[in-house]
C-alpha positions in Angstrom: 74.3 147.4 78.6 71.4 146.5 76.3 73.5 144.6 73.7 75.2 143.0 77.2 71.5 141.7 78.2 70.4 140.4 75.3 73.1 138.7 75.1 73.1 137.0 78.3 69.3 136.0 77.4 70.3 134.5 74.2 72.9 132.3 75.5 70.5 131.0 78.6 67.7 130.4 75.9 70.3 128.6 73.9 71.7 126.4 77.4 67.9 125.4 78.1 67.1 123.8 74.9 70.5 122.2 75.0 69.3 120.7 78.4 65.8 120.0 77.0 67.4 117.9 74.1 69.8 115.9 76.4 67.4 115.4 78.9 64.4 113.8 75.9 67.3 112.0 74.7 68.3 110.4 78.2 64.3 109.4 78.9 64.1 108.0 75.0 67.1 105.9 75.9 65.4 104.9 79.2 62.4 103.8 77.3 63.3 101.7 74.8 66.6 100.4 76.4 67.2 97.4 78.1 65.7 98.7 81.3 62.4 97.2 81.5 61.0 100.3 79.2 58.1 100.9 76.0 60.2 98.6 73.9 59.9 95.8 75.8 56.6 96.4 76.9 53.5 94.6 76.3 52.4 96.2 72.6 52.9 94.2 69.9 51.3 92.6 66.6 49.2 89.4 67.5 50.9 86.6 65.6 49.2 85.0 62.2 48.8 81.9 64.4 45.7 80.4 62.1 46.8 81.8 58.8 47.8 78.9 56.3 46.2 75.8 54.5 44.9 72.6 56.8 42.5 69.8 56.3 41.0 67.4 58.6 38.7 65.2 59.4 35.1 65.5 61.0 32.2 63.2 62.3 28.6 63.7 64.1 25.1 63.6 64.6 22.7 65.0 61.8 18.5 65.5 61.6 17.4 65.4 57.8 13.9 65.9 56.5 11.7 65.9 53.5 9.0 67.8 52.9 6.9 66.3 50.7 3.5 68.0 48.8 2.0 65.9 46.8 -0.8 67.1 45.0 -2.9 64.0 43.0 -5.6 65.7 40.1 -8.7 64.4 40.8 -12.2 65.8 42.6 -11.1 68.4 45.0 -7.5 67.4 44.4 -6.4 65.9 47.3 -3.0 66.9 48.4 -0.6 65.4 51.2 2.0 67.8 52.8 4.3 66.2 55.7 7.6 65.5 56.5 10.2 62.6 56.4 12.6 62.4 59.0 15.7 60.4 60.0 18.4 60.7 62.6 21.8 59.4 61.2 25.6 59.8 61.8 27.5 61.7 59.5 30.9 62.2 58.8 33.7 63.9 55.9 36.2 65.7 55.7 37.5 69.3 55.0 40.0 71.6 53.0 40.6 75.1 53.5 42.8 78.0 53.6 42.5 81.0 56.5 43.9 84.6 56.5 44.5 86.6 59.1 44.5 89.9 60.0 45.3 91.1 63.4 42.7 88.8 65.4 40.1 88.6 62.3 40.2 85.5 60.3 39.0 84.8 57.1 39.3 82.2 54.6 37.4 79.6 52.2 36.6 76.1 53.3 35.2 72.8 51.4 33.8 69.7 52.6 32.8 66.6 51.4 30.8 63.6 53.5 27.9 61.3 53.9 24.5 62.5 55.2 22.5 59.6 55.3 18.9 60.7 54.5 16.6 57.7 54.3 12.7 57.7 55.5 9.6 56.6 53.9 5.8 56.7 54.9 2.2 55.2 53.8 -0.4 57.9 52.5 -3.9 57.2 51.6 -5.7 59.6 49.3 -9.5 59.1 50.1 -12.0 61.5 47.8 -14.9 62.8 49.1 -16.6 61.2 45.9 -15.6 58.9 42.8 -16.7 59.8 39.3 -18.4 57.0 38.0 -21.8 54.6 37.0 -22.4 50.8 36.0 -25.4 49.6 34.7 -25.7 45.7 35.1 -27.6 45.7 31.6 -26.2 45.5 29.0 -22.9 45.6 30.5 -21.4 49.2 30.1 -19.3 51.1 32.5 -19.4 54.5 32.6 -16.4 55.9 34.3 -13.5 58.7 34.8 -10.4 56.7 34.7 -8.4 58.8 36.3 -7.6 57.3 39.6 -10.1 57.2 42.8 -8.7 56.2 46.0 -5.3 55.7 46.1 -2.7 54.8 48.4 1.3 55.9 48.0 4.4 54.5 49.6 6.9 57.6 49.6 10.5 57.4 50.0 13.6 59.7 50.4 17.0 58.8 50.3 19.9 60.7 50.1 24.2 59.7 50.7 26.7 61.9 49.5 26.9 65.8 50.4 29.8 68.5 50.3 29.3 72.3 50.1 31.7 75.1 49.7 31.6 78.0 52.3 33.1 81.4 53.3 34.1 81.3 57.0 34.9 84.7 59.2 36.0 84.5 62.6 38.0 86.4 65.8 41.1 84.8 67.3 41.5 85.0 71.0 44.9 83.8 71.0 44.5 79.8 70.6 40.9 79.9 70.6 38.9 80.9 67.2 35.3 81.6 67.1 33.5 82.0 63.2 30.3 81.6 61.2 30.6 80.1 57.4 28.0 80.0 55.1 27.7 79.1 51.3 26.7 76.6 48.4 26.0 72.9 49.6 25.1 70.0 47.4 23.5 66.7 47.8 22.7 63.5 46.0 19.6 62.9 46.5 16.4 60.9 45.5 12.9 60.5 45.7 10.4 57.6 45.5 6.8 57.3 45.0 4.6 54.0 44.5 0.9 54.4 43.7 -1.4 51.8 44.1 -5.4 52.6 43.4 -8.9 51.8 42.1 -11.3 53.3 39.8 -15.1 53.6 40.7 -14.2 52.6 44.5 -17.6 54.3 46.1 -19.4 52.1 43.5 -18.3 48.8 45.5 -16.1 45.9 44.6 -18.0 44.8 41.3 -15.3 43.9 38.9 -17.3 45.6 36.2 -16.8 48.9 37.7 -12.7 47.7 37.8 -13.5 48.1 42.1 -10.9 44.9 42.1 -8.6 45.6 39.4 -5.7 48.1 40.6 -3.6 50.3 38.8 -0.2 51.0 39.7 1.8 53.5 39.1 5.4 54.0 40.1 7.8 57.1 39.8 11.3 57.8 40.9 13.4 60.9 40.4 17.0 61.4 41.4 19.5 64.1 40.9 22.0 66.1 43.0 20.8 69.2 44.4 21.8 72.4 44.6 21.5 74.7 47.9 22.8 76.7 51.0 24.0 76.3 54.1 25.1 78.4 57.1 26.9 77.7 60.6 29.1 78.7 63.5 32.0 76.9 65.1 34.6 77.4 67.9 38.2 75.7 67.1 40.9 75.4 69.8 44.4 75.2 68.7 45.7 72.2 70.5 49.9 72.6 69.3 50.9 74.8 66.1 49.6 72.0 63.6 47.0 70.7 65.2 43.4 72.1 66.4 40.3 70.7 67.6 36.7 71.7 66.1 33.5 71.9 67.1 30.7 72.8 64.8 26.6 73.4 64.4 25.6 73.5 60.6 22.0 74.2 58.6 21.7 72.9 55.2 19.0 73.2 52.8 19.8 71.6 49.7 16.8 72.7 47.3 14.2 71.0 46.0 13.0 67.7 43.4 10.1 68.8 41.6 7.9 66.7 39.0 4.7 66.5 37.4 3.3 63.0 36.5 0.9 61.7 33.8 1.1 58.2 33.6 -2.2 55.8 32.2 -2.1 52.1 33.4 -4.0 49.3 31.5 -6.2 47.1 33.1 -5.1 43.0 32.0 -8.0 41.7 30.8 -8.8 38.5 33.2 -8.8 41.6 36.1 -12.4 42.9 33.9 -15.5 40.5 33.8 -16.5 42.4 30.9 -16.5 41.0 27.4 -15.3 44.5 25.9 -12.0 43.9 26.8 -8.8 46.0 28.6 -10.0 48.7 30.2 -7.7 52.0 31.7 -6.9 54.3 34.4 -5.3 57.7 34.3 -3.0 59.2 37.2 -2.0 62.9 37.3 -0.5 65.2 39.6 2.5 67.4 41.0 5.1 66.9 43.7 7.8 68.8 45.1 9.8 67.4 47.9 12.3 69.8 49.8 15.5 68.8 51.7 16.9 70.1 54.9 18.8 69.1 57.2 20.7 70.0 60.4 24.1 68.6 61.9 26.5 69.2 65.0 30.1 67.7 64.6 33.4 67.5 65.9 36.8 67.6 64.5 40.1 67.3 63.7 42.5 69.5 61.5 46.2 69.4 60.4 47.8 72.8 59.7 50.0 72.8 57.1 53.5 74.6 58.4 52.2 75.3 61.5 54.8 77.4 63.9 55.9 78.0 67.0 55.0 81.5 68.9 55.6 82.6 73.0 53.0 80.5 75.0 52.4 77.8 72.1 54.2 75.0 72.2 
């Protein structure tokens, strides 16, 4: 009776995990059929919709600046510190290449343009005192040649740019928002034009040189080396093509210079027997340059394809 029960129980155990079996196999063949089940649902891996080389074109509105301190080596040591601004167009283009994983994007980019950077101002140094005597008898001046009041004409220009950059972004399907940031570079150049007198609190008598000027010019140009940082939004308008729009900071370093120049005084500028006379100008200047630009643009995906809802 015993062995009869068991066995009864065996064979129902062995009927219900039959059942069990045909019954996950009917719903897994349900799912993933042609029903309308988990293999047609919605799950699936975003397509690599940005991932690939392009390169385009871009143009805009940029705000440049130079700051200028200016330090001239005399009583007190006067020093100027302002700015020199411009407003300009600007305009390049761009090469890159983006990866992408999932929805992140990530890739290098390089550009290359013009930023026109090109402002000047007048400066007047004006000591507090000027070193320096003349006696009218018998004829001797008694001065420090180094320059008294002085006035500058400053001037910075600048043309070509490019920079290299790192960009990261998120794709939401078409739409691709990132932030880039890296080395930039720019040719740039830097003007100054002194023009001063020695002895000027002691009036305009030529024996103190009060009309005879000294000038002094300097100019220093070389490509700079900095960083810049921005953030975009690009929209992709058909597989190969996307529109851009971008806000970018640059700050491209600095020209620094210390001058030490002497000027001699031609003779028929001296009523003074004794013959040329000199004058001395010394001093440091650094001159920073920044600038900040919003563009739009226009870039060609290389092998750009087709995916659902993209055409």
């Amino acid at each position: 009776m015993n062995t009869v029960f068991r066995s009864t129980r065996f064979a129902c155990g062995v009927a219900f995990c039959g059942l069990m079996v045909a019954g996950n196999s009917a719903l897994a063949a349900d799912l993933y059929g042609r029903g309308g089940g988990l293999k047609d649902g919605p799950f699936y891996e975003a397509p690599a919709l940005w991932q690939g080389f392009y390169l385009g074109g871009h143009v805009g509105a940029a705000w440049s600046k130079a700051d200028v301190d200016d330090t001239f080596i005399y009583v007190g040591d006067p020093t100027y510190k302002g700015d020199l601004n411009t407003t300009s167009l600007t305009g390049g283009g761009q090469l890159g290449y983006n990866f992408q994983r999932g929805n992140f994007v990530f890739g290098v980019e390089g550009d290359i343009g013009y930023l026109k950077v090109d402002a000047s101002k007048d400066v007047a140094f004006r000591p507090t005192s000027c070193v320096g005597t003349y006696t009218s008898a018998p004829y001797t001046v008694n001065y420090d040649p180094k320059m008294c009041a002085v006035d500058t004409k400053y001037s910075a220009s600048g043309d070509l740019y490019g920079d290299i950059t790192g960009r990261l972004g998120y794709a939401f399907d078409r739409t691709l928002f990132y932030a880039k940031g890296g080395v930039a570079f720019l040719n740039g150049e830097f003007d100054a034009k002194y023009l001063g007198q020695n002895c000027a609190s002691l009036g305009s008598d030529s024996h103190c040189l009060g009309n005879a000027l000294s000038k002094f010019d300097y100019s220093h140009s070389e490509t700079l080396v900095g960083w810049t940082i921005g953030v975009g939004v690009e929209y992709k308008l058909t597989p190969s093509w996307s529109l851009k729009a971008e806000y970018q900071h640059f700050n491209f370093g600095s020209i620094s210079y210390s001058y030490n120049d002497s000027y001699k005084i031609p003779a028929n500028n001296v009523d003074y027997s004794g013959g040329h006379y000199h004058s001395t100008l010394d001093g440091k200047t650094k001159v920073d340059f920044t600038a900040d630009a919003v563009t739009v643009g226009l870039n060609y995906h290389v092998g750009g394809g087709e995916y659902v809802g993209l055409k």
